[in-house]
N, C-alpha and C positions, 0 to 999 in steps of 0.2 A: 203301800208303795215304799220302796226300800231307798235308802239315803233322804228320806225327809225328818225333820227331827219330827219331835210328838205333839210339840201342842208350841206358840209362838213366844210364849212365859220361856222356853229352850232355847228356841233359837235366839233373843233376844242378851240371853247370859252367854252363848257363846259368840257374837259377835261381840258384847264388851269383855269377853276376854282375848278375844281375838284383836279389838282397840289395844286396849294394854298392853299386848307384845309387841305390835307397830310402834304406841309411844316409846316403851322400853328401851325397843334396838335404835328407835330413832335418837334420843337421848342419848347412848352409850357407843351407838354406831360411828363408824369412820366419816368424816366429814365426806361431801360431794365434791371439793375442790381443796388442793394443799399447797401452798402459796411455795414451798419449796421442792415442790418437783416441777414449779414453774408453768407458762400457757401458750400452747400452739396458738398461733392465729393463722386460720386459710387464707392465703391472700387472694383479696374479693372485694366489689365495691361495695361500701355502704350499703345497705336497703334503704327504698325510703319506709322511713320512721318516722312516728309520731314524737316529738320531744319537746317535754316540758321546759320552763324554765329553769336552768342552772340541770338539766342532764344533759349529759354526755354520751355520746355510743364509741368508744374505740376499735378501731380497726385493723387489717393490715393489709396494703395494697403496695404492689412494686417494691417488695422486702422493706418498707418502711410502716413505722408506726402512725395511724392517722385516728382523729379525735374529729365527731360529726358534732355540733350544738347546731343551735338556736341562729347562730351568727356564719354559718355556715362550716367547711370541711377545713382541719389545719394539718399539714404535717408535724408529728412531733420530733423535735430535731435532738437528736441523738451527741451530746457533748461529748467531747474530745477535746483533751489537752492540748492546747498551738505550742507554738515554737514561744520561744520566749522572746520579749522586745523591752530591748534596755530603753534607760530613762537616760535622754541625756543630762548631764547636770553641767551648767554653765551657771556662772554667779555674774549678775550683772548691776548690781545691789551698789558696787562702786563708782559706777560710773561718772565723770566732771560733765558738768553742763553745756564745756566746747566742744568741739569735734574734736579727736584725737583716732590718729587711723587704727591703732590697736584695738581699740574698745568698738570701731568701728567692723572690725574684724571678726570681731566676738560676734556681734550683733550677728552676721552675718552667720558664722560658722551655729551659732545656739539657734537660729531660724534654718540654718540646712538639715542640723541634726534633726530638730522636730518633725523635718518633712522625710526623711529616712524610717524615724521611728514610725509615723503615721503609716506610711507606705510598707514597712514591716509588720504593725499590727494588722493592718487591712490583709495585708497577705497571708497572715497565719489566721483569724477568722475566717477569711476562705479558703483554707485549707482542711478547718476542723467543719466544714459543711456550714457555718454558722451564718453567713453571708452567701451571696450570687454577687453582689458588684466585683 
């Protein structure tokens, strides 16, 4: 019968040399995955999956990145820079024990500013996607 080897003592040497060239090019071969040419994700819902404790399956659904555990589906939220929001600086460290309208003033104007800044920060967190309020 032609292409059989001769006796299984042959066939036996050339399947571990045939091993050996598998491990070799495996060893010396190009990786499966190259972290700098980067990873498509199809966007598609999760499957269900079996997942242990502390794994994760990432995904990508609605051009967004999502992460499935144990505690259920999150989006991962993609950071962005906001807008910048100053501090106001009011010194109130002086202030007499009587009423005096100036300082009464301050008071006032150092509680308007924080709710500016506040209502500024809130507004650039929802800007950069980081908030829904």
């Amino acid at each position: 019968m032609d292409g059989l080897p001769a006796s299984g003592v042959q066939d036996m040497r050339e399947l571990q040399r045939g091993l050996a060239q598998v491990q070799q090019t495996a060893a010396t071969g190009r990786p499966l995955t190259e972290a700098s040419k980067g990873w498509i994700l199809r966007a598609m819902d999760s499957p269900d999956t079996e997942l242990g404790p502390g794994d994760v399956h990432i995904y990508a659904r609605s051009g967004r990145l999502w992460v499935r555990s144990q505690s259920g589906d999150i989006p991962l939220v993609e950071f962005q820079q906001g807008d910048a929001v100053s501090n106001p600086s009011y010194s109130l460290t002086n202030a007499t024990p009587t009423y005096v309208q100036g300082q009464a003033q301050t008071v006032v104007a150092t509680v308007d500013a924080l709710y500016d800044s506040h209502v500024a920060l809130l507004a650039s967190l929802r800007a950069a996607g980081i908030i829904d309020i």
